[in-house]
C-alpha positions, 0 to 999 in steps of 0.5 A: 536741363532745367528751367533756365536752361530751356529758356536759355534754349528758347528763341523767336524761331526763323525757319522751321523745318516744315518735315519735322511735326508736333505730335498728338501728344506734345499738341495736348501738352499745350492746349492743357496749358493755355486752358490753364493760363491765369485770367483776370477774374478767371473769366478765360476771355480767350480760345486757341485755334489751332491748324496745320493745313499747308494749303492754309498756311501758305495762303496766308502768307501775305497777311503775316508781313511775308513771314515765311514761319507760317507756312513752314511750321508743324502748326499755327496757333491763333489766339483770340479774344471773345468780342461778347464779355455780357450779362449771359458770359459772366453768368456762364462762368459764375455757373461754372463755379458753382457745378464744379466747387459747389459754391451756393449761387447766394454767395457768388451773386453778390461778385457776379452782380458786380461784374455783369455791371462793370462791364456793362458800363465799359465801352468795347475797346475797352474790353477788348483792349481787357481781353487782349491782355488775357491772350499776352497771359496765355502766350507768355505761358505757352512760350515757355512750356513750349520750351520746357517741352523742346518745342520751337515757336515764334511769337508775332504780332505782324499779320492782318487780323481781319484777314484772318478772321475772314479765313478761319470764320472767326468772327461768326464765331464771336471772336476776334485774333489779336496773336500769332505763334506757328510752333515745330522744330528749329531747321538746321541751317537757322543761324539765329539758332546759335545767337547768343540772348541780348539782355539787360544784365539782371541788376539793370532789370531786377529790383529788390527792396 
């Protein structure tokens, strides 16, 4: 298939069939990807934590609004946002730069000045609000290598944030979940499998000037 045929493939997956589990490799396939999502300023203000304890997973059914997804998925992916975006972060990435393109720090100083002020100057929603754009990024980009890779996924919102930072210990590690994607393999008697897509047709959606 090509591209468009995956993505033709793809949908927002009702019921998993909870036999059915992503191996090792497909598994990295995805990690790889979302470490090499697009960020703004490259900063990566995101991490994935990745689970498949069923124990866990049914537990956490009621804070996922009763998606029975979650427990019936091969995995669950959390995407989170790093709450601390300060002076010691942006030095990190700046040295990071520096150890991996060699890039004298007397020219990446003038960038990385900048940036330690600005968010300095920005209120924590704000950066939060930032950092929880970068994560939509990774999750658009895992979507669709999950479909290039055959794998089934269903994107959500609906769930109980604090309640899984409590869970998975999220917040002493300096992080906050803003999505959810359990991913696997489609069960066989999923309907919504066989629905055809609801969208614009393409001139109501593209313009080209």
């Amino acid at each position: 298939m090509n591209v468009i045929d995956h993505l033709q493939w793809r949908y927002a997956t009702k019921a998993f069939d909870s036999s059915k589990l992503i191996s090792d490799e497909k598994l990295q396939v995805l990690t790889e990807a979302f470490n090499l999502t697009a960020t703004s300023y490259g900063l990566q203000p995101i991490k994935l934590v990745v689970f498949s304890d069923k124990t866990l997973q049914t537990q956490l059914i009621p804070d996922t609004m009763n998606q029975k997804q979650i427990a019936e998925a091969s995995h669950v992916l959390v995407f989170c946002i790093e709450t601390a975006i300060d002076e010691d972060y942006v030095v990190e990435y700046f040295n990071r730069v520096h150890d991996i393109r060699h890039t004298p720090k007397s020219i990446l100083k003038p960038f990385q000045d900048f940036l330690i002020s600005d968010f300095e100057k920005k209120p924590q929603a704000l950066i939060e609000d930032w950092a929880t754009n970068q994560a939509y990024l990774a999750m658009g980009n895992i979507l669709t290598v999950c479909a290039l890779e055959g794998i089934d996924s269903c994107p959500m919102e609906g769930f109980k944030s604090d309640r899984y930072d409590e869970v998975l210990g999220l917040k002493k590690r300096g992080l906050k979940s803003v999505l959810l994607l359990p991913i696997g393999y489609r069960a066989d008697d999923d309907m919504f499998a066989d629905f055809k897509k609801v969208r614009k047709p393409l001139k109501d959606s593209i313009i080209t000037l």
